[in-house]
Legacy VTK file of the C-alpha trace (Angstrom):
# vtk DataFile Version 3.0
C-alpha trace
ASCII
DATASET POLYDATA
POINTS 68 float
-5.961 -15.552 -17.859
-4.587 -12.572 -16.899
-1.319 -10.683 -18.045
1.504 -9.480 -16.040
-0.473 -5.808 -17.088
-4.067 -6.951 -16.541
-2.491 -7.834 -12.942
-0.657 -4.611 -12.630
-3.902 -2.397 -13.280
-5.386 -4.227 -10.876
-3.380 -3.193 -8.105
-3.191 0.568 -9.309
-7.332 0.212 -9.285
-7.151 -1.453 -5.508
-4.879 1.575 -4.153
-7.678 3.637 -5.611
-10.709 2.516 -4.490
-8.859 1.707 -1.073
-7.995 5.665 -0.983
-11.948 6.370 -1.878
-12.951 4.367 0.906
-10.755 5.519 3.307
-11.464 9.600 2.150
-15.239 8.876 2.453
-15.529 6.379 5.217
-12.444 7.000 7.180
-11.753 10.614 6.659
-7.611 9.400 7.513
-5.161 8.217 5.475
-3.825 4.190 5.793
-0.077 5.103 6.954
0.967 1.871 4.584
-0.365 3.246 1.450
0.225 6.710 1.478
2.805 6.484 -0.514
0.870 5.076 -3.420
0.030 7.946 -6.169
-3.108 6.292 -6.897
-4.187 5.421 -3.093
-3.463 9.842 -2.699
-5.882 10.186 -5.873
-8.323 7.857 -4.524
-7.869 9.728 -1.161
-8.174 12.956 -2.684
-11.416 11.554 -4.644
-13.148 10.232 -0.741
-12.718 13.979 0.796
-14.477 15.402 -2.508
-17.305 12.760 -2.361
-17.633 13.745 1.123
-17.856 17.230 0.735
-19.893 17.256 -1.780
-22.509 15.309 0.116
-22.196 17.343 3.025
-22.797 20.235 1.167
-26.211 19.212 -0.665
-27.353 16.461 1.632
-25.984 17.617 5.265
-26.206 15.530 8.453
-28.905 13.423 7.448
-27.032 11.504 4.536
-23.775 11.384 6.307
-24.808 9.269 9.450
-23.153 6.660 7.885
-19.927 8.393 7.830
-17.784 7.723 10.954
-16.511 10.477 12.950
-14.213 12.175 10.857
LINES 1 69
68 0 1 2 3 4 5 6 7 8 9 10 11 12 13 14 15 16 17 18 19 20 21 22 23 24 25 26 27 28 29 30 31 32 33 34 35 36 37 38 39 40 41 42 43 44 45 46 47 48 49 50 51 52 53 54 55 56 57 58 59 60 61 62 63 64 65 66 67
């Protein structure tokens, strides 16, 4: 079962990984989560996963990427 925090983290992990997925994948930020501290972390997270694959893998691993 979970608790009322067990339910809560959940959410604060969501905003995250939704704020990953949208630095790496998206390269913009969801206008209805930007307010979110942990969606901005998350965010902040995707553009640093991003450029650190650009940097030691280039073009060829970031075909996946949309243009960003």
């Amino acid at each position: 079962m979970n608790t009322v925090l067990e339910k809560k983290r959940q959410g604060y992990i969501s905003f995250f990984k939704d704020g990953v997925a949208d630095g790496l994948l998206r390269g913009t930020m969801d206008d209805d989560k930007r307010s979110s501290a942990y969606y901005k972390q998350g965010y902040d997270y995707g553009l640093t996963l991003y450029g650190w694959l650009d940097e030691k893998h280039g073009e060829e691993t970031l075909w996946f990427v949309g243009s960003s």
